[in-house]
Backbone as CSV, one residue per row, in Angstrom:
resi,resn,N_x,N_y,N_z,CA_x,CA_y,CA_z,C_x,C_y,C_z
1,UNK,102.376,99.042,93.594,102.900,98.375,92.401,101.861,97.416,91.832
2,UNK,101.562,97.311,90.487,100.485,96.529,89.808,101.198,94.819,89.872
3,UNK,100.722,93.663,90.029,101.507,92.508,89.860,101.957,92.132,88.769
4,UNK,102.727,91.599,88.472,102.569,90.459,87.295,101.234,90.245,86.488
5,UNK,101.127,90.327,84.994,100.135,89.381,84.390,100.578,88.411,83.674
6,UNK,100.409,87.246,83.565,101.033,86.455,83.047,99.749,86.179,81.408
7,UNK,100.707,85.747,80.410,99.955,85.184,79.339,100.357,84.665,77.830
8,UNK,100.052,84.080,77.252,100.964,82.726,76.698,100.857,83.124,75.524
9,UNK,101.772,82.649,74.177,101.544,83.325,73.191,102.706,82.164,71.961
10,UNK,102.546,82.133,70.459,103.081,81.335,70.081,104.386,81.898,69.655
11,UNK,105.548,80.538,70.110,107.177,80.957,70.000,107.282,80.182,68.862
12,UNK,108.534,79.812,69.140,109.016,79.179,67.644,108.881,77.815,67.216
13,UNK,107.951,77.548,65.969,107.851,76.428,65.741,106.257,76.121,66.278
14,UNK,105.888,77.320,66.579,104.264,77.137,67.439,104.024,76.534,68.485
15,UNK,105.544,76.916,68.887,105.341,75.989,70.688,104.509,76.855,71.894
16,UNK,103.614,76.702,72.529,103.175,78.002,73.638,104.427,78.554,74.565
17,UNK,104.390,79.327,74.443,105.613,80.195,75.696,104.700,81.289,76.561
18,UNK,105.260,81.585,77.795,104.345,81.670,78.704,105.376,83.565,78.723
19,UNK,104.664,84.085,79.481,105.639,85.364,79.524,104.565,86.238,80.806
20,UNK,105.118,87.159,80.884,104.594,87.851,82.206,105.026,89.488,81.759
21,UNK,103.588,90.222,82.409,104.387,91.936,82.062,103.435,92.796,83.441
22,UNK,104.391,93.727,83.431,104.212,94.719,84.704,104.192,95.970,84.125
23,UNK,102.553,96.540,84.080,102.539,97.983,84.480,103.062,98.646,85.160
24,UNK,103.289,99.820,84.629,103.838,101.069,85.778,102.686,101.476,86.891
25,UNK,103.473,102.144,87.756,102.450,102.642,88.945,101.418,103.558,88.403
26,UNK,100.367,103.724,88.844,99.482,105.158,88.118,99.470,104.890,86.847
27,UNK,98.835,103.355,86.324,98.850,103.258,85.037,97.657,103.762,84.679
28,UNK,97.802,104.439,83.394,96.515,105.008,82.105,96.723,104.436,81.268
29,UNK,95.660,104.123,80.621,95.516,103.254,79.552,95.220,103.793,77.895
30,UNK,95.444,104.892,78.746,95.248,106.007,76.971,96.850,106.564,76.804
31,UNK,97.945,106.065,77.767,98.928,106.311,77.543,99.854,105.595,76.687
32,UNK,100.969,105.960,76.100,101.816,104.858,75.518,103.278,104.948,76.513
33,UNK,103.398,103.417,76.711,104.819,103.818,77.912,105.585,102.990,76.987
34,UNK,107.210,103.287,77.232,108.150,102.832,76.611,107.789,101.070,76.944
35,UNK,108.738,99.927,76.562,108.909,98.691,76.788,110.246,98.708,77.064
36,UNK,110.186,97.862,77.995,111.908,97.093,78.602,111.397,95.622,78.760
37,UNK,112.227,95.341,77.652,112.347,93.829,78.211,113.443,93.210,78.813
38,UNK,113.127,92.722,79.455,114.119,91.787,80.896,114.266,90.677,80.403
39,UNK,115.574,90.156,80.007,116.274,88.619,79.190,116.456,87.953,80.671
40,UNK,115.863,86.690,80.979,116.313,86.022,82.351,117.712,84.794,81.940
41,UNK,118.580,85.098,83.182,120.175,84.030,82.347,119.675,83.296,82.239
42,UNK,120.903,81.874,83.028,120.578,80.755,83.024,121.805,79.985,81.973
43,UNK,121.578,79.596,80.942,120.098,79.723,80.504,118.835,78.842,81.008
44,UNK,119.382,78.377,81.468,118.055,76.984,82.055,117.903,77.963,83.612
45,UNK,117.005,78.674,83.655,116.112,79.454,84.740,114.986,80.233,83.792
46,UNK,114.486,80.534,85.218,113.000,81.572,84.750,112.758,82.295,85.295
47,UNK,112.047,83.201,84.734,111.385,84.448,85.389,110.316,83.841,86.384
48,UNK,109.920,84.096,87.306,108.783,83.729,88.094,108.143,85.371,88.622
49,UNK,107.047,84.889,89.048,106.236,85.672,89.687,106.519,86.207,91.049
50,UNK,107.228,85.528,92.192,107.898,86.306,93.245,109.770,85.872,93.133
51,UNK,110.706,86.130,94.336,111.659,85.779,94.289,112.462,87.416,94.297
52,UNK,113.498,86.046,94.326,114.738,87.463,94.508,115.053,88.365,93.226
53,UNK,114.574,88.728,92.321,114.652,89.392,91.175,113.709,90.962,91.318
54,UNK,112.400,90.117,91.927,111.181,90.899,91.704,111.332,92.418,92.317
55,UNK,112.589,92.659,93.105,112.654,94.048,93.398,112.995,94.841,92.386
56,UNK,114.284,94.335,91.308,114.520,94.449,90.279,113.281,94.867,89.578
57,UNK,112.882,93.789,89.638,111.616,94.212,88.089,110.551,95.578,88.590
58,UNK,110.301,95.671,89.839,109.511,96.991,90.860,110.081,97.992,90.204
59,UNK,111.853,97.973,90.599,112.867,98.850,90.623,112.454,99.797,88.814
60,UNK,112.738,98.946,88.147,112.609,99.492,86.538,110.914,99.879,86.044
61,UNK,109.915,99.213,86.362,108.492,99.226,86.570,108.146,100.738,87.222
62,UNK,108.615,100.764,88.003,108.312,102.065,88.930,109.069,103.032,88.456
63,UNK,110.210,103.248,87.385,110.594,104.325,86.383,109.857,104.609,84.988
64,UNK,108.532,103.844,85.164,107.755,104.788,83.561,107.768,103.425,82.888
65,UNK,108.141,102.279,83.027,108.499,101.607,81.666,107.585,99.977,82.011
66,UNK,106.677,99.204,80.841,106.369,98.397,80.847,106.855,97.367,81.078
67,UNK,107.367,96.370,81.766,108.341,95.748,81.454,108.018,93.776,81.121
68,UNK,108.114,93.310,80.259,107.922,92.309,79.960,108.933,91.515,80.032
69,UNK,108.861,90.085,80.876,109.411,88.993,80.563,109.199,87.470,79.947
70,UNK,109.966,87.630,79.229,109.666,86.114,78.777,110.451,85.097,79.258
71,UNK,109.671,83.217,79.373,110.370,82.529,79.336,110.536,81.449,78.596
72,UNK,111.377,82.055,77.615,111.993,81.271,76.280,112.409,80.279,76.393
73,UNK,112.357,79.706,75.082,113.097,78.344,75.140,114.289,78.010,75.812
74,UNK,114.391,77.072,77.298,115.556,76.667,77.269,115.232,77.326,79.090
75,UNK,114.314,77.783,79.216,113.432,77.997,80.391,113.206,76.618,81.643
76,UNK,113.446,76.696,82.776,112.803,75.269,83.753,111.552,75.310,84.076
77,UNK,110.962,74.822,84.044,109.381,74.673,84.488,108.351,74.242,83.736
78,UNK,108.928,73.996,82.402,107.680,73.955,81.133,108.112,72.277,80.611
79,UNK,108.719,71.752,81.410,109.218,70.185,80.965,110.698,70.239,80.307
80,UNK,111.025,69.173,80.570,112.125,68.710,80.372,112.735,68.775,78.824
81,UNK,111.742,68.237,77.509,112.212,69.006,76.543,112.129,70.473,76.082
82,UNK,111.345,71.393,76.583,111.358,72.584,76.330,112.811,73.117,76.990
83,UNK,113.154,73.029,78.075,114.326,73.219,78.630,115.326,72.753,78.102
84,UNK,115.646,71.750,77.355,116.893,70.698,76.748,116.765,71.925,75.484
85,UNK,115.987,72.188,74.687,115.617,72.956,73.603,116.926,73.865,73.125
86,UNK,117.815,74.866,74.193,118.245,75.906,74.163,119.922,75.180,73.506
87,UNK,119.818,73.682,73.772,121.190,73.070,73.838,121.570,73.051,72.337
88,UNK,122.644,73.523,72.244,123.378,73.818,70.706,122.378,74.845,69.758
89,UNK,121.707,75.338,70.469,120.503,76.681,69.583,120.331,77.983,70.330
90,UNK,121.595,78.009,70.675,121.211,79.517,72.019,120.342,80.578,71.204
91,UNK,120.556,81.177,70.174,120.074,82.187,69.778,119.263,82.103,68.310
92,UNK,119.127,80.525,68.621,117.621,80.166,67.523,116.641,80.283,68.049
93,UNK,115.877,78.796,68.622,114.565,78.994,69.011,114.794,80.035,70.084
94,UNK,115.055,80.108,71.561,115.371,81.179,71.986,114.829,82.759,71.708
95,UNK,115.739,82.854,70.632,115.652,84.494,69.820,114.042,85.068,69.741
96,UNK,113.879,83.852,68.625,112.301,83.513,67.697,111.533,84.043,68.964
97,UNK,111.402,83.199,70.133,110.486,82.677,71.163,110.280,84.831,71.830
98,UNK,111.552,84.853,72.358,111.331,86.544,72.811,111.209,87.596,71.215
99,UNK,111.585,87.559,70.307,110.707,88.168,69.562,109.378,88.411,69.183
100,UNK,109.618,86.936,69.470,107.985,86.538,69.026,106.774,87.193,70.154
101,UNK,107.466,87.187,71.300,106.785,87.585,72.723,106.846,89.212,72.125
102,UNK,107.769,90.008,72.293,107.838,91.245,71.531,106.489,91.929,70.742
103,UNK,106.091,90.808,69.248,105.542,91.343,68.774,103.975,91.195,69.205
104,UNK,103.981,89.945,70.128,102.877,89.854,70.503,102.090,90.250,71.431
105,UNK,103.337,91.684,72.645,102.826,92.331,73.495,102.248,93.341,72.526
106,UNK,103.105,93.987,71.970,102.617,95.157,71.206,101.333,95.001,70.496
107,UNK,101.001,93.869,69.792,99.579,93.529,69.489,98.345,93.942,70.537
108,UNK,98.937,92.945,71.688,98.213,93.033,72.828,97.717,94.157,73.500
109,UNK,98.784,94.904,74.113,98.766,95.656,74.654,98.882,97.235,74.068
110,UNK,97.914,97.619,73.821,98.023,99.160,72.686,99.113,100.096,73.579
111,UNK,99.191,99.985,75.218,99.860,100.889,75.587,101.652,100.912,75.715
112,UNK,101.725,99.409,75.446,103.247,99.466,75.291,103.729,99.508,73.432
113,UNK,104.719,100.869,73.462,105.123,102.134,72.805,105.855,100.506,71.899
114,UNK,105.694,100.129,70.578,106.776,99.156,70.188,107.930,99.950,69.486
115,UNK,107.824,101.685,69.510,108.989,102.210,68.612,109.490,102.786,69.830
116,UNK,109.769,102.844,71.228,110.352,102.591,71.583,110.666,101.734,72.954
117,UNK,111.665,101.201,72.776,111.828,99.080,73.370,113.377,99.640,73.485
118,UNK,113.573,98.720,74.897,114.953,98.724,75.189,114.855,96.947,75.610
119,UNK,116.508,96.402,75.461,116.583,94.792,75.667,116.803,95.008,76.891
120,UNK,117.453,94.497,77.742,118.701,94.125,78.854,118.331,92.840,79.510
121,UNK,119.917,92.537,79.673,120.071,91.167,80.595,121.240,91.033,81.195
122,UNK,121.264,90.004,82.213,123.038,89.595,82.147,123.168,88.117,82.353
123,UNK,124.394,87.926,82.549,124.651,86.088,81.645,123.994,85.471,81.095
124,UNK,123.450,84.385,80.839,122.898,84.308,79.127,121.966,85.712,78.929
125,UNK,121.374,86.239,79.638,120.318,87.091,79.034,121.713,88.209,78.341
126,UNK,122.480,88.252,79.212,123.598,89.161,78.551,123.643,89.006,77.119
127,UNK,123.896,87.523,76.850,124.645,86.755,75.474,123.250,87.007,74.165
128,UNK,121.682,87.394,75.196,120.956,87.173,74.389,120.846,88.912,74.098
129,UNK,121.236,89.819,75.097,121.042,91.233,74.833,122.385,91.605,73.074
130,UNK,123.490,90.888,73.401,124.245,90.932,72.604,123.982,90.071,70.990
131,UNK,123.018,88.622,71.309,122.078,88.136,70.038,121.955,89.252,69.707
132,UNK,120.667,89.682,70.611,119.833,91.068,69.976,120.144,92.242,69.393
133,UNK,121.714,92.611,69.456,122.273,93.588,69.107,122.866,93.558,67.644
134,UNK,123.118,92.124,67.499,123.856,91.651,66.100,122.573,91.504,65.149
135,UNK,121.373,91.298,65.725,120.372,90.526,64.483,119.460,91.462,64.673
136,UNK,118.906,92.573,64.773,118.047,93.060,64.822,118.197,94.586,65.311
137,UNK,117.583,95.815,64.656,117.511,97.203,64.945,116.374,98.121,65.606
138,UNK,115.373,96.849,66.307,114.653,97.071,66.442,114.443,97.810,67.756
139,UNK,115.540,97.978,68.386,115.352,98.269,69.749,116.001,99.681,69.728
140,UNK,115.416,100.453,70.911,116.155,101.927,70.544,117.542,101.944,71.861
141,UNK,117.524,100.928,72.557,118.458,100.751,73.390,118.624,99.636,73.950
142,UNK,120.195,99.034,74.415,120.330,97.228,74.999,121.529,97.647,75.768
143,UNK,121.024,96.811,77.023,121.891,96.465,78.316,122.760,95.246,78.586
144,UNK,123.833,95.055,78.239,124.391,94.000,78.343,125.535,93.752,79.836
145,UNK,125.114,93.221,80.626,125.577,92.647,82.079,126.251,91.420,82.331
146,UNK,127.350,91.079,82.094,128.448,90.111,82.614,128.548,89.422,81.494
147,UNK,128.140,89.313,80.490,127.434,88.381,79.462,128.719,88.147,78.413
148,UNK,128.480,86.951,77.649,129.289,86.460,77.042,129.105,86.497,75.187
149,UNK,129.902,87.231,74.409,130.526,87.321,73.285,131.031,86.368,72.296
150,UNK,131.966,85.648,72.845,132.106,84.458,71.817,131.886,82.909,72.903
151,UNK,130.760,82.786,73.536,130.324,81.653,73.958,131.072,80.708,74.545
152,UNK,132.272,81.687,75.075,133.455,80.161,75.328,134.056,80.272,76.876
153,UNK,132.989,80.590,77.375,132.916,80.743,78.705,132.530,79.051,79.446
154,UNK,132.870,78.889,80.398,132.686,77.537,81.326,133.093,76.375,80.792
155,UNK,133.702,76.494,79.385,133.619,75.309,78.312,134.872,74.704,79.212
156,UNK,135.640,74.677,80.413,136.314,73.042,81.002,135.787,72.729,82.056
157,UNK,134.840,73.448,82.072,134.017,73.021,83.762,133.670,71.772,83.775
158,UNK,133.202,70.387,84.771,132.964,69.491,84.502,130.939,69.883,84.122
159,UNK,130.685,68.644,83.265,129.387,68.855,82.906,128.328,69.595,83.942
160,UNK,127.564,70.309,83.674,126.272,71.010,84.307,125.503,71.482,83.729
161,UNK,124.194,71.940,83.979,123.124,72.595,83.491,123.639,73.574,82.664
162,UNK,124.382,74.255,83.174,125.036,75.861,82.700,125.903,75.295,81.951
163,UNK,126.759,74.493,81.778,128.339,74.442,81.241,127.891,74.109,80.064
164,UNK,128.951,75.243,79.537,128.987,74.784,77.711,129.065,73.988,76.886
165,UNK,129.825,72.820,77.707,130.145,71.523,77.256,129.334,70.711,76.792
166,UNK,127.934,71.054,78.096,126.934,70.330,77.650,125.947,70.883,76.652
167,UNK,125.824,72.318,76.647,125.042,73.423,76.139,125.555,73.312,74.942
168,UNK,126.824,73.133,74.324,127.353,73.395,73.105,127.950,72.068,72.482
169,UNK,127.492,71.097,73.468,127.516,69.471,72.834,129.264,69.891,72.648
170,UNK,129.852,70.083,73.423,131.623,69.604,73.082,132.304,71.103,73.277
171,UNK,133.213,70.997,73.153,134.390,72.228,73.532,134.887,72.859,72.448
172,UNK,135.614,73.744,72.464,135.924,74.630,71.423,136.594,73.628,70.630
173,UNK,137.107,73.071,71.181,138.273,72.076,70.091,137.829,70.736,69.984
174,UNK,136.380,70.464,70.054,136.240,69.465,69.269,134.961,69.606,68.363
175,UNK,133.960,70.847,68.723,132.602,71.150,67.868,133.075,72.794,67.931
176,UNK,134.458,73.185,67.088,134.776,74.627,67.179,133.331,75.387,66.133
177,UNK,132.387,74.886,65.015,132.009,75.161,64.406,130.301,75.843,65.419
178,UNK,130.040,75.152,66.664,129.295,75.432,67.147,129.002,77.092,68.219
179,UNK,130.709,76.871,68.357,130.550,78.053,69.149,130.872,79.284,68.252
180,UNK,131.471,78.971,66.882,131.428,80.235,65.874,130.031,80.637,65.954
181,UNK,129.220,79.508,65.341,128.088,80.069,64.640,126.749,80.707,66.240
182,UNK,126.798,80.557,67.312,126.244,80.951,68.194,126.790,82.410,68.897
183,UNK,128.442,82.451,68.264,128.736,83.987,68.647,128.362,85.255,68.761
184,UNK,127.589,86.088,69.234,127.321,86.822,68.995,128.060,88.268,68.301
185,UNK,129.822,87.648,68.570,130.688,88.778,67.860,130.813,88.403,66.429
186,UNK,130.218,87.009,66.180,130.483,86.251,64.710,129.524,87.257,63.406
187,UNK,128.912,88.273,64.177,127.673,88.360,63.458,128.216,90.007,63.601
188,UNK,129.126,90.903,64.352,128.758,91.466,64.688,129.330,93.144,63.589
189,UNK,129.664,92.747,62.387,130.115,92.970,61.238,128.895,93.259,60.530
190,UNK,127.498,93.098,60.577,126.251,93.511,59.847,125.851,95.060,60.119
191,UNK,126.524,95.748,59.728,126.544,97.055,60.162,125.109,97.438,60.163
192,UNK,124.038,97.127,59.596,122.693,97.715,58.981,122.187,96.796,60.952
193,UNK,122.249,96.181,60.904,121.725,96.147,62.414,122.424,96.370,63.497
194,UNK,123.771,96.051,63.812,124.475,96.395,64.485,124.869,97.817,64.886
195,UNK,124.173,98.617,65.350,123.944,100.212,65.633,123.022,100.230,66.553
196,UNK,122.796,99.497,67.839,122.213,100.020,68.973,122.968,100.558,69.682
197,UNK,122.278,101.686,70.545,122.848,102.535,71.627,123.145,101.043,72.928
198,UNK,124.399,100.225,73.355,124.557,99.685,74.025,125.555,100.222,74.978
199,UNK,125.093,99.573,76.405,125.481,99.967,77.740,125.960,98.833,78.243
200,UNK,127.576,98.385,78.116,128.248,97.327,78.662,128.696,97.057,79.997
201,UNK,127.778,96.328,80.616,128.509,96.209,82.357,129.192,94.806,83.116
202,UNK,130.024,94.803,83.788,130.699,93.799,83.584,131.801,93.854,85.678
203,UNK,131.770,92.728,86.262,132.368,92.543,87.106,134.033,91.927,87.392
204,UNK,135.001,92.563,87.381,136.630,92.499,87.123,136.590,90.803,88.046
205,UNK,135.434,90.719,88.597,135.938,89.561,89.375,135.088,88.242,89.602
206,UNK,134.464,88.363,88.071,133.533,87.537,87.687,134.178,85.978,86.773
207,UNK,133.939,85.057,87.807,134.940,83.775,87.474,133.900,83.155,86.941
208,UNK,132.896,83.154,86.511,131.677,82.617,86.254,131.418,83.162,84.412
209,UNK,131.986,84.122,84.292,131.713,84.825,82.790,133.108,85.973,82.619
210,UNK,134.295,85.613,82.583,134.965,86.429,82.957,135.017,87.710,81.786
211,UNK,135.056,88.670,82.786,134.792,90.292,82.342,135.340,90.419,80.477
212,UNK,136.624,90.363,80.667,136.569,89.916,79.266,136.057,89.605,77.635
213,UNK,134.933,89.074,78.439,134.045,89.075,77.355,133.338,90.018,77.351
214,UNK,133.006,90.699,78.286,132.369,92.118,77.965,133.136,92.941,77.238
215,UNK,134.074,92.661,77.562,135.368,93.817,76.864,135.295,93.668,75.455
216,UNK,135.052,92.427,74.875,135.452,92.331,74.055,134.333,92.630,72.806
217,UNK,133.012,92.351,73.828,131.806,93.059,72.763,131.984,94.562,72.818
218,UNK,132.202,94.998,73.884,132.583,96.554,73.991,133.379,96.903,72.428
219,UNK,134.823,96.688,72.868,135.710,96.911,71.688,135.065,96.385,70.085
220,UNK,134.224,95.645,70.435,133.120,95.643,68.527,132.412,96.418,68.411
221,UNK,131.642,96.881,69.747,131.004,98.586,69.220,131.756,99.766,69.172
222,UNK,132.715,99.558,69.773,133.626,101.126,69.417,134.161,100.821,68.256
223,UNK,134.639,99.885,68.009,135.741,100.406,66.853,134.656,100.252,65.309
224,UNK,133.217,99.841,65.581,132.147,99.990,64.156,131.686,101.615,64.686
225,UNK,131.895,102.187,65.432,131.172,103.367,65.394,129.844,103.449,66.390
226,UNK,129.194,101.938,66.935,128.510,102.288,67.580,128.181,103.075,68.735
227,UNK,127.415,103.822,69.183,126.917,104.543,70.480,127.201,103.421,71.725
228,UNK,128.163,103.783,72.139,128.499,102.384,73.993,128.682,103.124,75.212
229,UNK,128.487,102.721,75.825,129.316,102.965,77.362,129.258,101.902,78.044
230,UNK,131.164,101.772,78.500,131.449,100.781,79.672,131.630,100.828,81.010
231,UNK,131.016,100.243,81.471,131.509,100.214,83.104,131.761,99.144,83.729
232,UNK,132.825,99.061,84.308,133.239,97.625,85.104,133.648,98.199,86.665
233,UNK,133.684,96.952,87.515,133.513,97.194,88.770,134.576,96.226,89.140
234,UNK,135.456,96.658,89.619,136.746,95.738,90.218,136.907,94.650,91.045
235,UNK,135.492,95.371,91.994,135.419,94.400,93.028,134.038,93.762,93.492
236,UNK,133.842,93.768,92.273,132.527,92.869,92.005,132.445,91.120,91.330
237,UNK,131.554,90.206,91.356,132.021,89.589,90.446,130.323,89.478,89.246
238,UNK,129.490,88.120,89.813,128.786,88.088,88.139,127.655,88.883,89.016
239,UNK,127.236,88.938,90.098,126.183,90.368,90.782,127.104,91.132,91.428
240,UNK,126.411,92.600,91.122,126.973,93.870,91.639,125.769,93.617,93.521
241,UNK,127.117,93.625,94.177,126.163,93.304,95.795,126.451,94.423,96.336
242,UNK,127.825,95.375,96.376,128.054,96.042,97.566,127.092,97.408,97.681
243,UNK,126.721,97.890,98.655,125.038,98.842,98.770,125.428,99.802,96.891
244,UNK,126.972,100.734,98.040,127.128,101.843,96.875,126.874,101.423,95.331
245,UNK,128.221,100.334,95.047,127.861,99.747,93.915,127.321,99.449,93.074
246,UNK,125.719,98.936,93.740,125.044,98.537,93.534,123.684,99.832,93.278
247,UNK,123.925,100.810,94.103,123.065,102.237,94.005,123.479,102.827,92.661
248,UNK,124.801,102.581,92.363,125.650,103.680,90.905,125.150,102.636,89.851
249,UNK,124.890,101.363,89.794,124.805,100.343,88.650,123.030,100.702,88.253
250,UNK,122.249,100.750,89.245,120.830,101.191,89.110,120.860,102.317,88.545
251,UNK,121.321,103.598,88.852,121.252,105.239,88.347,121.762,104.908,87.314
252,UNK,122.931,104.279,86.828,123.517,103.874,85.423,122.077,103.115,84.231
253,UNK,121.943,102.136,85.209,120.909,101.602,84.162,119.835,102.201,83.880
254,UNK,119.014,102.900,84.782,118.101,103.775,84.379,117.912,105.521,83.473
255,UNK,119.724,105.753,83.479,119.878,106.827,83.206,119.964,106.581,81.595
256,UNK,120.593,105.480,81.079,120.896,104.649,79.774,119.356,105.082,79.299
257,UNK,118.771,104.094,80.180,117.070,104.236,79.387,116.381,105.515,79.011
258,UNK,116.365,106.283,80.223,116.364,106.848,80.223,116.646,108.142,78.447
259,UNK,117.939,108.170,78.648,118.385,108.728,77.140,117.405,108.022,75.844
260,UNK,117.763,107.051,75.648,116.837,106.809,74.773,115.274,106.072,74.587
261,UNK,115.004,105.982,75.432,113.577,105.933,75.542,112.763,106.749,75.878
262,UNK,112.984,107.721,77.026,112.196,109.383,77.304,112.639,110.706,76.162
């Protein structure tokens, strides 16, 4: 497996954002390989260079596909205001920051294919695979994993990094205007972008993002006509752990890509 390269590039507002991408095995450089980009939750986490993810990233790397991550605004490690950044702007600077990474691999790198790019994530990266689905057509396929729809997930938890309360400066019922406009179902009526081939996955026993909200972006691509498939797991909650489970959720995700990217 080739490592990580890491390398920095301008996000939104001309802030540096740092990002990382992995060749496939038996890479050629006269080849063009698809792109997958990997949304990391959180939202206040990061992609790093080792850790418990990195089999993941092998896992998809070692099926043909470039895979780039960024860590966008709202990221830990880059200081304390870059991280505060994401609070009441999930899918502003944010968005900008992995687009912006987007166009600047494809610059970079002649061998990653930019016509065809698949998103995926899950919890916030979910919320950001589902951004990506409402604002943009640029992708020929998006993975959305536990992830949240109308943003109103954790909002009575007591304050935390993660909780909405703090993320969305107040609760549905007292800054209701914040979690409209960050919805990703608020948007999801733009028919001219809203037409990606999306693959909705979601855990029946996920108290952390409850399933639900997958359901409910689901039911906005079926009933506009979009290309979907759902799968939920009963006895799962926000990670798919059990071996089998977890073997059918991989063949699922790669088979998705698969379709439209090979």
């Amino acid at each position: 497996m080739n490592p990580p390269e890491t390398f920095w590039f301008d996000g939104a507002e001309g802030t540096k954002v740092q990002a990382m991408l992995i060749r496939p095995p038996k890479f050629d450089a006269m080849k063009k390989y698809p792109l997958l980009v990997l949304l990391h939750g959180g939202p206040q986490t990061m992609c790093r260079t080792r850790g418990a993810t990195g089999g993941t990233r092998k896992c998809f790397t070692g099926a043909g596909y470039v895979t780039l991550m960024i860590n966008r605004r709202g990221s830990t490690g880059y200081g304390q205001k870059f991280t505060d950044e994401i609070t009441n702007d999930w899918g502003g600077k944010a968005y900008t920051d992995v687009m912006n990474g987007v166009d600047y691999t494809i610059k970079k790198y002649p061998f990653a294919d930019g016509t065809r790019m698949a998103a995926a994530g899950g919890s916030y990266g979910g919320y950001m695979a589902d951004w990506i689905a409402t604002h943009t057509g640029r992708f020929k396929a998006i993975i959305s994993h536990c992830e949240w729809c109308t943003t109103r997930w954790r909002c009575t938890q007591p304050k935390s990094c993660g909780s909405k309360s703090t993320t969305m400066q107040g609760t549905p019922w007292t800054n209701p205007e914040s979690y409209k406009k960050w919805a990703p179902v608020t948007y999801a009526g733009e028919l001219a972008k809203f037409k990606t081939p999306t693959l909705v996955i979601a855990g029946e026993r996920d108290y952390r993002v409850p399933y639900t909200q997958s359901l409910e972006f689901f039911s906005a691509l079926q009933r506009q006509g979009v290309l979907q498939s759902w799968w939920s797991f009963p006895d799962e909650g926000h990670w798919v752990l059990k071996p089998q489970n977890a073997q059918f959720w991989y063949k699922t995700f790669l088979d998705w890509l698969a379709t439209y990217l090979k």
